[in-house]
Each structure stands twice: as structure tokens, then as C-alpha cells.
Backbone of each chain as nested JSON, in Angstrom:
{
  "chains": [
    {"id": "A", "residues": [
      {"number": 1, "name": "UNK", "atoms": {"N": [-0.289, -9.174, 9.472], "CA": [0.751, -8.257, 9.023], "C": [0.136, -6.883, 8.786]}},
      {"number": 2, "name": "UNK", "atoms": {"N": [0.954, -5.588, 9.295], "CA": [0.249, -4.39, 9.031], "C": [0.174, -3.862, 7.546]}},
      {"number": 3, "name": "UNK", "atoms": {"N": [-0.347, -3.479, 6.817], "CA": [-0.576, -2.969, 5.953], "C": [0.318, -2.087, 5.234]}},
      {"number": 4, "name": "UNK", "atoms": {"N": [1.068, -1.626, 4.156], "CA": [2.032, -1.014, 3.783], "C": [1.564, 0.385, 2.645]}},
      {"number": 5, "name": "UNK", "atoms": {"N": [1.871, 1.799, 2.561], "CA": [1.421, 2.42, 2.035], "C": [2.32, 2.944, 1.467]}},
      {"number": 6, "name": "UNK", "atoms": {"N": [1.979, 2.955, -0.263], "CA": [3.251, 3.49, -1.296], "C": [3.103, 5.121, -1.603]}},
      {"number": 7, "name": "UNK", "atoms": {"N": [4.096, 6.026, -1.812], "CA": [3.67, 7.182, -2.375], "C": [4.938, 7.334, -3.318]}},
      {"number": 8, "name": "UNK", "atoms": {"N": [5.058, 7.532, -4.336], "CA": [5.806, 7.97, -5.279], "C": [6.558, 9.563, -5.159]}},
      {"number": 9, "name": "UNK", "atoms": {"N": [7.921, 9.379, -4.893], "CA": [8.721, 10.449, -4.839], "C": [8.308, 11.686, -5.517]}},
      {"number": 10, "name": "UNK", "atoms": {"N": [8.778, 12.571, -5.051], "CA": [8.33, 13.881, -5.922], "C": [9.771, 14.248, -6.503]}},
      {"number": 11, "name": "UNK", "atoms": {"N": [11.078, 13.886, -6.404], "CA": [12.511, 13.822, -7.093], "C": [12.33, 12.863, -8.415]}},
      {"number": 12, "name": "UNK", "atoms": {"N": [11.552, 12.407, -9.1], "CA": [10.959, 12.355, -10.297], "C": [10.416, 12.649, -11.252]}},
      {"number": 13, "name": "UNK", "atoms": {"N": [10.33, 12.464, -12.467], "CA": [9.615, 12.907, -13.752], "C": [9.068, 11.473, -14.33]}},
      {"number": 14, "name": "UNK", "atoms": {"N": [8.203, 10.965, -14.317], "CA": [7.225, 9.853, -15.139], "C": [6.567, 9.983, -16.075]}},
      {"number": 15, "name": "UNK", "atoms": {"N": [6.592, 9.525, -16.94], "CA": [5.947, 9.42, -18.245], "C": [5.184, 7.739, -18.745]}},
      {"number": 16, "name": "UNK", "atoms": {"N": [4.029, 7.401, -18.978], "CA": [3.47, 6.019, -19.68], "C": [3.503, 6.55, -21.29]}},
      {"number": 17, "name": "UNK", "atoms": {"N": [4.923, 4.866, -21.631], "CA": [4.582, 5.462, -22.201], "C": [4.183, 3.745, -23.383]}},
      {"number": 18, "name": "UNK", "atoms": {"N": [3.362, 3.586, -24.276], "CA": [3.001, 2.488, -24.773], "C": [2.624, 1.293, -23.847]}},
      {"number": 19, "name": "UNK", "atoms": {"N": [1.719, 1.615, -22.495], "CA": [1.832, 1.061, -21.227], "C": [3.009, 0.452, -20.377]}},
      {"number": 20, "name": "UNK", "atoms": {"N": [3.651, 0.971, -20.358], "CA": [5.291, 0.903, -19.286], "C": [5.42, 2.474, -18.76]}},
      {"number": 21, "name": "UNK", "atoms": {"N": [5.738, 2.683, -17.687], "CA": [6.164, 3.854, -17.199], "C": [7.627, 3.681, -17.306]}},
      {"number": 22, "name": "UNK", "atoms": {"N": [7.841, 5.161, -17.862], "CA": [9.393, 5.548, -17.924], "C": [9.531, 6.616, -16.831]}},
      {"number": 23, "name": "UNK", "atoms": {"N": [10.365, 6.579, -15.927], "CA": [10.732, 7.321, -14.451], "C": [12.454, 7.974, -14.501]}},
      {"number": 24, "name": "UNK", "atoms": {"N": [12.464, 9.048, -15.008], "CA": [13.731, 9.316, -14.124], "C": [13.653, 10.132, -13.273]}},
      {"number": 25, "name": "UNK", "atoms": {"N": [14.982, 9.448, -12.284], "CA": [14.886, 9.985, -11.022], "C": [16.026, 11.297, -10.793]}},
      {"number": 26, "name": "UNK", "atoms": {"N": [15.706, 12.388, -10.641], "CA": [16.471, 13.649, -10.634], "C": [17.47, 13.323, -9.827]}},
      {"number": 27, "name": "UNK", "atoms": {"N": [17.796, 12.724, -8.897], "CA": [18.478, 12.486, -7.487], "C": [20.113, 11.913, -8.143]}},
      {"number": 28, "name": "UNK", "atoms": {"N": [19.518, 10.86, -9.466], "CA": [21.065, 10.505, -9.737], "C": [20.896, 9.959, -11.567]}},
      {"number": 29, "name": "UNK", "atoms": {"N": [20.241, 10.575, -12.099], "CA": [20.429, 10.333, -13.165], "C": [19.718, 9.117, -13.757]}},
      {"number": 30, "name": "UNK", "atoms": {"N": [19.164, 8.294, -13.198], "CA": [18.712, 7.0, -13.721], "C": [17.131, 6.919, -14.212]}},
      {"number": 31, "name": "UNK", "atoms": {"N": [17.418, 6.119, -15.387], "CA": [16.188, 5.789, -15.916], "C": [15.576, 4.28, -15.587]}},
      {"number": 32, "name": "UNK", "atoms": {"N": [14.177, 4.693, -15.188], "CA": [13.546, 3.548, -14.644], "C": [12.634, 3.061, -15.499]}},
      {"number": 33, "name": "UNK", "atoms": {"N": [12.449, 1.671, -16.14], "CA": [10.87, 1.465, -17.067], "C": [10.583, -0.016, -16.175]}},
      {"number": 34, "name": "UNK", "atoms": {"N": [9.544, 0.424, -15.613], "CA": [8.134, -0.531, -15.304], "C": [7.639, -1.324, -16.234]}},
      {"number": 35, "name": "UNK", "atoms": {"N": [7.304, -2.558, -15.736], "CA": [6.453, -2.773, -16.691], "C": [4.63, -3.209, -16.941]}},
      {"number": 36, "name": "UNK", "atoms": {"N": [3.967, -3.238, -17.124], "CA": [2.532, -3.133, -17.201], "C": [1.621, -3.639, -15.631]}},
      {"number": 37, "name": "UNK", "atoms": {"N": [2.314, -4.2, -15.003], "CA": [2.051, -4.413, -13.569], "C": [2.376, -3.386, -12.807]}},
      {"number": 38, "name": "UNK", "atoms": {"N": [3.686, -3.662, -12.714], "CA": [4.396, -2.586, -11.888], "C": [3.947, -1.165, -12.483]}},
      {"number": 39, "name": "UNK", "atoms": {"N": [3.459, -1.224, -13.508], "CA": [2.8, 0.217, -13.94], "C": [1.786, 0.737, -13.443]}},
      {"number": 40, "name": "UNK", "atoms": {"N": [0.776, -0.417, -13.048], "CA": [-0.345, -0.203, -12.633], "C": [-0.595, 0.344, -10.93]}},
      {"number": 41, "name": "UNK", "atoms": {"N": [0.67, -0.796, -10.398], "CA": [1.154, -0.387, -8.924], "C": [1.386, 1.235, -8.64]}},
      {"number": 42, "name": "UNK", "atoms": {"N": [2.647, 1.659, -9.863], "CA": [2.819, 2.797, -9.461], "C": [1.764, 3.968, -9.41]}},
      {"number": 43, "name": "UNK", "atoms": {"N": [0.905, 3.613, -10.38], "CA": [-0.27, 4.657, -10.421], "C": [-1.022, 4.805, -9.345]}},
      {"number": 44, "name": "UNK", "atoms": {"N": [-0.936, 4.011, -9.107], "CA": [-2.094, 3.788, -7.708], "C": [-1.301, 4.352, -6.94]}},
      {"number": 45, "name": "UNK", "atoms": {"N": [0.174, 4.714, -6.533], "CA": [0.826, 5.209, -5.268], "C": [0.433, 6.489, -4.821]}},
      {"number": 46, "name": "UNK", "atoms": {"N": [-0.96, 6.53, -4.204], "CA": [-1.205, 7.863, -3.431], "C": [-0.705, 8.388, -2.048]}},
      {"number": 47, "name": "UNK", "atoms": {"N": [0.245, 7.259, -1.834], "CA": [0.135, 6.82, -0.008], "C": [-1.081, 7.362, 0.639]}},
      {"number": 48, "name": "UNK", "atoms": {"N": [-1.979, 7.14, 0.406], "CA": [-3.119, 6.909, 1.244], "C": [-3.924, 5.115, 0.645]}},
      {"number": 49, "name": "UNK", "atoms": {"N": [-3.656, 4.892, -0.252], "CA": [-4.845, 3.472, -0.366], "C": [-3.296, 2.58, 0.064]}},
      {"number": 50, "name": "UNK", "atoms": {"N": [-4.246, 1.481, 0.757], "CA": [-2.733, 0.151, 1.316], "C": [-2.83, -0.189, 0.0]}},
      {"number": 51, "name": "UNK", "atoms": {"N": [-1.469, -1.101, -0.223], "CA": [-0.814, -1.999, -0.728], "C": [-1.485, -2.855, -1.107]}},
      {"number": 52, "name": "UNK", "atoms": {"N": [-2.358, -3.758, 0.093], "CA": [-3.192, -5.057, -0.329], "C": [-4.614, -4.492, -1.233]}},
      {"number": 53, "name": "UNK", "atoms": {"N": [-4.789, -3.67, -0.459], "CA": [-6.189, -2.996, -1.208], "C": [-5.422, -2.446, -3.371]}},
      {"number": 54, "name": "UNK", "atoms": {"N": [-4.522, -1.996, -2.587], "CA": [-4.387, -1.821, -4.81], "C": [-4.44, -3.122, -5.56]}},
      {"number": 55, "name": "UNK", "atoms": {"N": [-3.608, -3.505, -4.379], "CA": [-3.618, -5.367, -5.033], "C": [-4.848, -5.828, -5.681]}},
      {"number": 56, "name": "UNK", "atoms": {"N": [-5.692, -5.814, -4.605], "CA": [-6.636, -6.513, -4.715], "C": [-7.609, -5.388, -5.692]}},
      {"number": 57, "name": "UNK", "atoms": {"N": [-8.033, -4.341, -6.176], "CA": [-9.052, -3.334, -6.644], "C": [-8.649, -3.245, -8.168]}},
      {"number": 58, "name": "UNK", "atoms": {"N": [-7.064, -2.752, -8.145], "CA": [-6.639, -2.62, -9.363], "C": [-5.353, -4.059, -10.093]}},
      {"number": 59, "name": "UNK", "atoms": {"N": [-4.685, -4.518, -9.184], "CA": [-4.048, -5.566, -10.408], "C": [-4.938, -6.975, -10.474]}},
      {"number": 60, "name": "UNK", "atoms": {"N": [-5.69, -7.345, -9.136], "CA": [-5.976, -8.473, -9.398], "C": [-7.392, -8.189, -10.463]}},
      {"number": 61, "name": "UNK", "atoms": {"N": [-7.943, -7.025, -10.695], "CA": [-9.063, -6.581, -11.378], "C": [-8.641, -6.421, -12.549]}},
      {"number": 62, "name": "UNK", "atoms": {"N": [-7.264, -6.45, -12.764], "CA": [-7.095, -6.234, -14.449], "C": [-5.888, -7.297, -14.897]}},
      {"number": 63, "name": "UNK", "atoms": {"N": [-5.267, -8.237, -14.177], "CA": [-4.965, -9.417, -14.504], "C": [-4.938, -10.783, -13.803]}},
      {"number": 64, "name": "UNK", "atoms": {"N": [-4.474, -11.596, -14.574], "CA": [-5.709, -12.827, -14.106], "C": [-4.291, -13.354, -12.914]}},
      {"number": 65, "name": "UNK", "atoms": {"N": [-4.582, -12.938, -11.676], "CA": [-3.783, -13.764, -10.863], "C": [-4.438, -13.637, -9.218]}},
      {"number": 66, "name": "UNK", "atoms": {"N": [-3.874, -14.449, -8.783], "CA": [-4.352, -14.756, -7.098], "C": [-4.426, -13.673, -6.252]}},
      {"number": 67, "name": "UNK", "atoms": {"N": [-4.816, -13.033, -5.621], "CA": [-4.648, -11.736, -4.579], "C": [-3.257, -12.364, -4.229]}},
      {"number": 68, "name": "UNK", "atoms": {"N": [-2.557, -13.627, -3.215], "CA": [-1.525, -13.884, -2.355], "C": [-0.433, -13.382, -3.176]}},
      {"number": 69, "name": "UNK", "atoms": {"N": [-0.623, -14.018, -4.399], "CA": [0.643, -13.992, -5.227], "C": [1.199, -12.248, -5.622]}},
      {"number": 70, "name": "UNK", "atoms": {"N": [-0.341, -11.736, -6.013], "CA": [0.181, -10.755, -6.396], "C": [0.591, -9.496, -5.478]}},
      {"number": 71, "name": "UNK", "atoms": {"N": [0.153, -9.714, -4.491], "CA": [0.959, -9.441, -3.097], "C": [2.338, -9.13, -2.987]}},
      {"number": 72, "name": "UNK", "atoms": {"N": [2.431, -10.888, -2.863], "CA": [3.706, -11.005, -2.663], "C": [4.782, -9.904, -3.291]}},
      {"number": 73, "name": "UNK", "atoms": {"N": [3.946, -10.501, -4.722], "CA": [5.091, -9.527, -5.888], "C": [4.895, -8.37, -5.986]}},
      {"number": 74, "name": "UNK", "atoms": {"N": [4.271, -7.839, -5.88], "CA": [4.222, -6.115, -5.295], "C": [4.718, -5.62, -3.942]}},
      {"number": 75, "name": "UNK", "atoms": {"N": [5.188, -6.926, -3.199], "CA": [5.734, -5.993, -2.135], "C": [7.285, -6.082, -2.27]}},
      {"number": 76, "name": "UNK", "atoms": {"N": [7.53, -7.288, -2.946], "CA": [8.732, -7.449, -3.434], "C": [9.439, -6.17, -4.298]}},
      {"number": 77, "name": "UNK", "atoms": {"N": [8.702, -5.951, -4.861], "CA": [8.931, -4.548, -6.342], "C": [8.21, -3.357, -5.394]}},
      {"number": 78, "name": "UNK", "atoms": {"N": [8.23, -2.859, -4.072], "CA": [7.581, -1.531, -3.654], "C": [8.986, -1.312, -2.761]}},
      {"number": 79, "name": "UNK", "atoms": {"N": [9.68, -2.498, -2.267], "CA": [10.589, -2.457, -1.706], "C": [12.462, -2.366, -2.701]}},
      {"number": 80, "name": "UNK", "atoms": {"N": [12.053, -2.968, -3.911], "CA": [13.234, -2.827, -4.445], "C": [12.856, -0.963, -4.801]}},
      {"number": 81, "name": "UNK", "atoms": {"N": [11.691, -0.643, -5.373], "CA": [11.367, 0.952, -6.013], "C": [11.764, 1.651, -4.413]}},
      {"number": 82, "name": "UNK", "atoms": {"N": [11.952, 1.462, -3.173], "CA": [12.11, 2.01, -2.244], "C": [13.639, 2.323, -1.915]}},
      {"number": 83, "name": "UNK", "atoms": {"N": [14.094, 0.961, -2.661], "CA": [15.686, 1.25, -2.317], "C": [16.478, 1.76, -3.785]}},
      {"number": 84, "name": "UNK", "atoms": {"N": [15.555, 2.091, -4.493], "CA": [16.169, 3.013, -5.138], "C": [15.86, 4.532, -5.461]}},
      {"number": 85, "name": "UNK", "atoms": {"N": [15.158, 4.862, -4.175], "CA": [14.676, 6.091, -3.953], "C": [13.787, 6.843, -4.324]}},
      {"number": 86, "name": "UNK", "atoms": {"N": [13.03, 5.587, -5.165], "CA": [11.908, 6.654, -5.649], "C": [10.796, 6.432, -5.481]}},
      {"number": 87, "name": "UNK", "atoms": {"N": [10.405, 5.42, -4.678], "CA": [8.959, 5.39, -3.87], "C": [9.056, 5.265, -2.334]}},
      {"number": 88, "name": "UNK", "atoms": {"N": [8.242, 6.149, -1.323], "CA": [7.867, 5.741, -0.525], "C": [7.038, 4.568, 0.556]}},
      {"number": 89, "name": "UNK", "atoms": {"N": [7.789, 4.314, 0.961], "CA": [6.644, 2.636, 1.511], "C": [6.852, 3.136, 3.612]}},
      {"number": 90, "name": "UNK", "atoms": {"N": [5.54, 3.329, 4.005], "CA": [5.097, 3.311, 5.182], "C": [4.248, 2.493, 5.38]}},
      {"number": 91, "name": "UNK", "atoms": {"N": [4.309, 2.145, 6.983], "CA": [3.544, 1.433, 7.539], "C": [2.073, 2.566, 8.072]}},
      {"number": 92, "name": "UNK", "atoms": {"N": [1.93, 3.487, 7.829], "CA": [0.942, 4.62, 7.849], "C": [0.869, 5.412, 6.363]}},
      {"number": 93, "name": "UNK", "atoms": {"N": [-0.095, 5.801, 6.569], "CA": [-0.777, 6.907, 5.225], "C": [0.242, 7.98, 5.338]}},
      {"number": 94, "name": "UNK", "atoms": {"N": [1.003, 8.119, 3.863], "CA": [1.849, 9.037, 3.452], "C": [1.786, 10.565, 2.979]}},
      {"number": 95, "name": "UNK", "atoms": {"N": [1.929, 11.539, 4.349], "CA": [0.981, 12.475, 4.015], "C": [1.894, 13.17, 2.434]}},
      {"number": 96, "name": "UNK", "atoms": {"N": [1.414, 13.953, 1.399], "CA": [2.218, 14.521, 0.754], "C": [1.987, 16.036, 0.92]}},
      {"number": 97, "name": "UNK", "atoms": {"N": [2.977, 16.795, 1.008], "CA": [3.158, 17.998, 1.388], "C": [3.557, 18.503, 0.255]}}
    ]},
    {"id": "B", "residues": [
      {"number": 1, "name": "UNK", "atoms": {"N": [-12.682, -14.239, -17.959], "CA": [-12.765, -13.379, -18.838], "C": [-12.505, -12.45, -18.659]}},
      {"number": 2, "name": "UNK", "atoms": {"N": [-11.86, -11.505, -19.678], "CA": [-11.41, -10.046, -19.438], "C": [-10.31, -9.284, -18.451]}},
      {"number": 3, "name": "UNK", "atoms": {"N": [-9.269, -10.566, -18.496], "CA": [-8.266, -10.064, -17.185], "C": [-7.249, -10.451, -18.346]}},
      {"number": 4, "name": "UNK", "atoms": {"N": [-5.94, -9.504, -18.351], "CA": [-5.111, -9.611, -18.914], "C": [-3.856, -10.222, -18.646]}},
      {"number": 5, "name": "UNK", "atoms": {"N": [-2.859, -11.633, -18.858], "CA": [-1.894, -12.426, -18.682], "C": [-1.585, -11.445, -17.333]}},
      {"number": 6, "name": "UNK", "atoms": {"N": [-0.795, -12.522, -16.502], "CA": [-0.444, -11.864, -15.274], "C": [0.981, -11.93, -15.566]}},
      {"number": 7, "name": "UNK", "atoms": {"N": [1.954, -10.9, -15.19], "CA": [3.865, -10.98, -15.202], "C": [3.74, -10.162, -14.009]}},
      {"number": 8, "name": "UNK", "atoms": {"N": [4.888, -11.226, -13.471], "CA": [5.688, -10.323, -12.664], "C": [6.118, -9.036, -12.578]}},
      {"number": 9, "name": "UNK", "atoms": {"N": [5.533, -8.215, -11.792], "CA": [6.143, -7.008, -11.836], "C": [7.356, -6.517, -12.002]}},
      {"number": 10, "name": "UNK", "atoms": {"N": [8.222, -5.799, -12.259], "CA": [9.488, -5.667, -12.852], "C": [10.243, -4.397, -12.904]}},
      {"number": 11, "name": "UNK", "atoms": {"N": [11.272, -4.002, -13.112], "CA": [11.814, -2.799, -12.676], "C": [12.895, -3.075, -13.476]}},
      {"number": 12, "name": "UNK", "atoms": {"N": [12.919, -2.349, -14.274], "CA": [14.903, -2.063, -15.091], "C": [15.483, -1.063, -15.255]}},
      {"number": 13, "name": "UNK", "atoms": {"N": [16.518, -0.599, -14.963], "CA": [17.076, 0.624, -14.831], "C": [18.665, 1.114, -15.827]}},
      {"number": 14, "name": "UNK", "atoms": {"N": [18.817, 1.904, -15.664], "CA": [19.966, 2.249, -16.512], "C": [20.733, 3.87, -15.664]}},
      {"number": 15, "name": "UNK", "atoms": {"N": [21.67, 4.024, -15.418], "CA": [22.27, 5.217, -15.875], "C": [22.048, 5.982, -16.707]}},
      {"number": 16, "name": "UNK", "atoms": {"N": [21.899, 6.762, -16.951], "CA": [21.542, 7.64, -18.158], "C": [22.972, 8.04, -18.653]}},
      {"number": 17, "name": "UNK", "atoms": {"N": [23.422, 9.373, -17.565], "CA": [24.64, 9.766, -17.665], "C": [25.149, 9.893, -16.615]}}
    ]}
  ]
}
């Protein structure tokens, strides 16, 4: 499977805050809170490092779970944060302009 | 050692206004 690369919208304002990111998205009003995983995911969204590689460097390095699993569930949650407009997910490095 | 409980990643949202 090819590799997937996240970059975090720039139609946002983010804040961590007590480890959860709070996100609203300028586009329609909504407030987004992450929580300590998915927190960690979003930080990492440079669109330049893949998906499996954050997986594997930063969540499986700071909680105790399988690379597959936590995969899975990060691609699950890069794709719901995609359809609600506020992360980017390519199959190439996300240039930011 | 030294890895913190694993959860599901997660996403909750609201309307604001």
C-alpha cells in the first residue's frame, strides 16, 4: 500500500490544551478536540513525514500499542479529519505554500 | 516501560455558532 501524507489546513486556529488539541476551523464555525493520540498525530502533520513513519517514531514511541493497529487507527481518524476539512491526506509530500 | 495506555484516536466536534 502507498504511503499517505497528512498536512494540517491552514483555515484553522489550534491550541493544546491540557494535552488535547482544541481546533477551530474558520471555514464553518466548528470546534474540534483531539484527543492525546490523535494529538500527537496532528502534530506531526508536516505533509512531508508518511503516516506509517509518525506511526511508528512518534505514537508507537509514546504509547504502548502495535505499529498495525495503530495504523489502522490513524488512518481511520486522518480520513474522518479530511472529511471535515481540516487536514490534508496525499498520496505524495504536501507541499505548503 | 515508559509508554503511555494506548486509546483510540478520536475526534469530537461541535458547532460553535
Amino acid at each position: 500500500m502507498s504511503s499517505l501524507y497528512i498536512a494540517r489546513s491552514r483555515q484553522v486556529a489550534a491550541r493544546e490544551l491540557g494535552g488535547e488539541m482544541m481546533i477551530m476551523s474558520a471555514r464553518d464555525s466548528t470546534l474540534f478536540s483531539l484527543n492525546d493520540v490523535a494529538t500527537v498525530i496532528w502534530q506531526a502533520a508536516d505533509g512531508q513525514t508518511p503516516l506509517d513513519e509518525i506511526v511508528e517514531r512518534r505514537v508507537c514511541a509514546e504509547f504502548d500499542v502495535e505499529p498495525a493497529e495503530a495504523l489502522k487507527d490513524a488512518e481511520s481518524l486522518v480520513r474522518e479529519l479530511e472529511g471535515h476539512g481540516i487536514l490534508m491526506v496525499s498520496e505524495t509530500p504536501v507541499v505548503s505554500g | 516501560k515508559g509508554r503511555k495506555p494506548y486509546r483510540k484516536p478520536e475526534v469530537r466536534y461541535e458547532k460553535v455558532f
